[in-house]
N, C-alpha and C positions, 0 to 999 in steps of 0.2 A: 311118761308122755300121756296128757290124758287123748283119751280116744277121740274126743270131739276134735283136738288139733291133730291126731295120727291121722284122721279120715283128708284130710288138705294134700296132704302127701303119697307117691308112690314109693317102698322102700324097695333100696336098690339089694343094698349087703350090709355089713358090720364090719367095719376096717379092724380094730382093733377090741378084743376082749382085756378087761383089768380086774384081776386077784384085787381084795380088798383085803386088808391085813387089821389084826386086833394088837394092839401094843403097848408095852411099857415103858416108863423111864428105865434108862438098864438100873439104876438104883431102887426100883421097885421090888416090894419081899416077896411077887408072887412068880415062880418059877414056868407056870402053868397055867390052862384054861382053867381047870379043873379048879384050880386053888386060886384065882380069882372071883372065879361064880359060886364059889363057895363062903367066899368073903361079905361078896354080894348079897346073895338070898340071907346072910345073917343079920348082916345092917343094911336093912333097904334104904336107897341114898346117901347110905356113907361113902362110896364111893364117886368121884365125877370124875364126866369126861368132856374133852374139847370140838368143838367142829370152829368150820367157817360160819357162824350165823346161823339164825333161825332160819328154817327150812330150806336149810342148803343139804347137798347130798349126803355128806357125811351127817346129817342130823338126820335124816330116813333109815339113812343105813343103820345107824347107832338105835335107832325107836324097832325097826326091824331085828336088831341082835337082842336088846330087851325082851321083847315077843317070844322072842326064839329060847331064849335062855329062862325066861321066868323070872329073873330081874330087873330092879329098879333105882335106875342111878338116877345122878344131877348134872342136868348140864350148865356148862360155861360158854355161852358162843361168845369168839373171837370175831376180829374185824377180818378177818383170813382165813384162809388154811396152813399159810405160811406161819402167821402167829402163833395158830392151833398149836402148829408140830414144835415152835420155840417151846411151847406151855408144857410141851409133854418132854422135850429133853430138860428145861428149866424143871421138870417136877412138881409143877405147879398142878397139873390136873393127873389121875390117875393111869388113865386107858385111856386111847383114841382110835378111833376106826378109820383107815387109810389106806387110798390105791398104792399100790407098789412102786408107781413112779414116785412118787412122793416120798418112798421109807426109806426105799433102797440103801441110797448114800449113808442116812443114818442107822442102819440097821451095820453094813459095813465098818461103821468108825465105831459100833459101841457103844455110843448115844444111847438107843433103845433097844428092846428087846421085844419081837414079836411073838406071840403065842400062837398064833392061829391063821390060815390063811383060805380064803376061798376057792373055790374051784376043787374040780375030780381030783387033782393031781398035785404034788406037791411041788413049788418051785426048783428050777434044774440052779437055780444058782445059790438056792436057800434051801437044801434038801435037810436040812435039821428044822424045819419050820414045819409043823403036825398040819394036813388040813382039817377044816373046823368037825368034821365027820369022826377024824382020827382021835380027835381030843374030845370028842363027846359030844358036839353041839352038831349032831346030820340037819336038824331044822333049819337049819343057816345057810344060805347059799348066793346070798348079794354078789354080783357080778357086776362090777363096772365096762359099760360097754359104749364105744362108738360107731356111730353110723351116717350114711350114704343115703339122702334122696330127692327125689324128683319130685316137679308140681303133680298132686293129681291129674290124670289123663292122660300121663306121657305114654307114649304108646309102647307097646311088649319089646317093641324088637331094641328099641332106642333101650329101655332099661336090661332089657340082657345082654348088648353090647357093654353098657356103663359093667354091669356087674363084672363082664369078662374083663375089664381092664383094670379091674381094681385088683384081681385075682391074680392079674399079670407083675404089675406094683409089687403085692403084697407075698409075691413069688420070688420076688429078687433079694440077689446078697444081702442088698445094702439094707434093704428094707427088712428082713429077716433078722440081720442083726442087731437093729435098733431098736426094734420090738423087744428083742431075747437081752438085750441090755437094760430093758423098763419094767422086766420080770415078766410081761404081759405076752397073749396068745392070739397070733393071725387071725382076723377071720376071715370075709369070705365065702359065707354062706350066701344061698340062693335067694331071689327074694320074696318067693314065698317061705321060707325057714325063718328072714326078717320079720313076714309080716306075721309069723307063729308066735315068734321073741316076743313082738310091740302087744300082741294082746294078751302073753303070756304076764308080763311085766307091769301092763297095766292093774290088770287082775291080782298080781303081788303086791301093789303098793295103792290100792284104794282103801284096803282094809287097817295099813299100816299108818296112812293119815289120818284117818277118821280115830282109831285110837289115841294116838299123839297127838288130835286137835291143833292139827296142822291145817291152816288152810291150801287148800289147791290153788295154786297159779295157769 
């Protein structure tokens, strides 16, 4: 979010945090982070990877794993994301960087194989999945995330009410389990810890387009 448009808004909370996962076709020879990035720094661009299109999120995140890892791949954008993840079971592109909602199924059937996942903690329903710290890359730490807010101005008590009830939401069975079914983590936080994230995240990713000569939207 650049700052100029964060300033328009008050942030209330963050509904939902999303792991970003690094992946194979499961017919890929690399077992591991380690012996991907390894493949990588030997043939710079011999390896590609897919997203939805230029300057979609999976293409930040992927210029961000780069940065992070000290590699240099090729990308393929797809008209999708849905195309993407065809590209990556069809074995057409190498890696792909993907929220969890998105793998899950195929991670389940076999399809692919993930190496790495974000976040502190490792997935409860994918606890053979290293996170990116455990396999060697701590640099790394993309965290796909949604959020709650209000026009600029709304008043304190109207946005701490909003945040209590999203907290109330995001408290329930139903809702609990449907998150815990998308591999992803509640949020919930306060909005000033939102408004810490939005300039935390800003400051992540000015330095990550400016090198990938990405334009800002």
């Amino acid at each position: 979010m650049h700052q100029r448009h964060a300033n328009a808004f008050t942030p209330i909370t963050v509904s939902v945090f999303t792991p970003v996962l690094v992946a194979v076709p499961a017919a890929s020879p690399f077992k591991t982070l380690g012996e991907l990035l390894a493949h990588a720094k030997a043939h710079p661009e011999g390896l590609n990877y897919g997203t939805g299109g230029q300057g979609s999120a999976p293409h930040f995140a992927t210029e961000a794993f780069q940065l992070a890892a000290g590699v240099k791949l090729s990308h393929i954008p797809y008209k999708g994301a849905g195309e993407a993840m065809l590209g990556l079971v069809g074995g057409q592109i190498d890696l792909l960087l993907v929220s969890t909602p998105s793998a899950v199924s195929q991670i389940k059937s076999g399809k692919i194989r993930a190496l790495a996942v974000s976040g502190d903690k490792r997935l409860e329903a994918h606890p053979d999945i290293p996170t990116f710290a455990e396999a060697g890359l701590p640099g790394f730490g993309v965290v796909n995330w949604s959020g709650l807010a209000a026009p600029a101005g709304t008043p304190a008590d109207i946005v701490a009410r909003l945040n209590g009830e999203v907290k109330k939401a995001l408290a329930s069975p139903d809702m609990q389990e449907f998150i815990a079914s998308m591999s992803a983590q509640p949020g919930g936080i306060e909005p000033a810890a939102f408004s810490a994230l939005i300039k935390d995240e800003t400051a992540r990713w000015a330095p990550v387009a400016e090198k990938a000569a990405i334009e800002r939207q």
